[in-house]
C-alpha positions, -999 to +999 in steps of 0.1 A: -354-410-141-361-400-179-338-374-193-360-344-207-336-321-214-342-331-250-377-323-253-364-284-237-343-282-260-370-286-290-390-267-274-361-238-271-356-241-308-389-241-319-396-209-298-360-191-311-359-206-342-395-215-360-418-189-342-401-156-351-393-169-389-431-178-386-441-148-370-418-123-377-412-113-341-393-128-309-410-156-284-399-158-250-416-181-220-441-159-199-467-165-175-500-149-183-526-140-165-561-167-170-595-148-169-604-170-135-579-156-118-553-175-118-520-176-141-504-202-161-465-205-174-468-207-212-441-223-233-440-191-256-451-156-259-447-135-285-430-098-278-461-079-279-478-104-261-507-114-287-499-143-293-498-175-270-481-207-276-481-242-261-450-265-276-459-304-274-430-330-282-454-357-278-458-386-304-498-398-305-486-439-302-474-448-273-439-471-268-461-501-270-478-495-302-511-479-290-525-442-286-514-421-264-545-411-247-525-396-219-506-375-240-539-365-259-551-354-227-519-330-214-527-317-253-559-307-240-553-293-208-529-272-223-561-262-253-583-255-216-553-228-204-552-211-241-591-207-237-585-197-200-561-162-211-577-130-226-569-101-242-542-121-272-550-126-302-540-157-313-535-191-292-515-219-310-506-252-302-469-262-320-461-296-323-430-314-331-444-348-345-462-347-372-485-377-360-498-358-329-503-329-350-528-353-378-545-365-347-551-326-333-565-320-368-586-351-364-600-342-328-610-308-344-629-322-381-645-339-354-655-317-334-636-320-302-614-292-297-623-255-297-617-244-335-601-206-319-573-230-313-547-228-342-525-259-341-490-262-363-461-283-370-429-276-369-403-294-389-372-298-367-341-301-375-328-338-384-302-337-353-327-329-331-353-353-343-331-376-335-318-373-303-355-371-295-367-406-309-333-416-287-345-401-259-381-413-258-364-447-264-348-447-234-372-434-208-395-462-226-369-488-217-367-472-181-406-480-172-404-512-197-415-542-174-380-560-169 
């Protein structure tokens, strides 16, 4: 089974560490309530709760060299759940890689995400990036056809 504590603990900086230089507050993970009724566990909230954050760790290319079309789509579930919660003012997505964050920007030039989005990268620290790539390299090698 893949190891994904990596991908937490991105996430964990990026929610300590870039959002309140970014936004001048702290970010903690909440569940907030969705306007359908329901409620959905979001990766960061900010302390006065107007701003909403999903944190993807995703690369757009796949292991084998080609787009990562499932990945694209967890991106926009998680864009469907920022549109589902009232009453903030903001919804962001924050990504780690920069290549899933120039195809977001693509999706929305061309029109296929909701512009009230606001998506972001985050440059991570060089430690970190790397024990990411490692990680993804080894839960590729785990599903890898033997």
């Amino acid at each position: 089974m893949a190891d994904t504590r990596i991908q937490l603990e991105v996430e964990d900086w990026i929610r300590r560490n870039w959002l309140p230089a970014k936004f001048n507050q702290q970010f903690f993970r909440d569940r907030m309530m969705l306007s359908s009724g329901g409620v959905f566990d979001y990766d960061a909230v900010s302390a006065d709760k107007k701003i909403i954050v999903s944190i993807s760790t995703s690369g757009s290319i796949t292991s084998g060299g080609k787009r990562g079309i499932g990945k694209l789509q967890k991106i926009r579930a998680d864009m469907f759940f920022l549109l589902l919660t009232p009453n903030v003012e903001r919804k962001i997505i924050v990504f780690s890689e920069k290549d899933m964050f120039e195809q977001c920007m693509v999706e929305i030039a061309n029109g296929r995400a909701p512009k009230e989005i606001e998506i972001m990268h985050a440059e991570i620290p060089d430690a970190l990036r790397v024990k990411l790539a490692e990680s993804r390299e080894n839960a590729s090698r785990e599903v890898r056809p033997k």
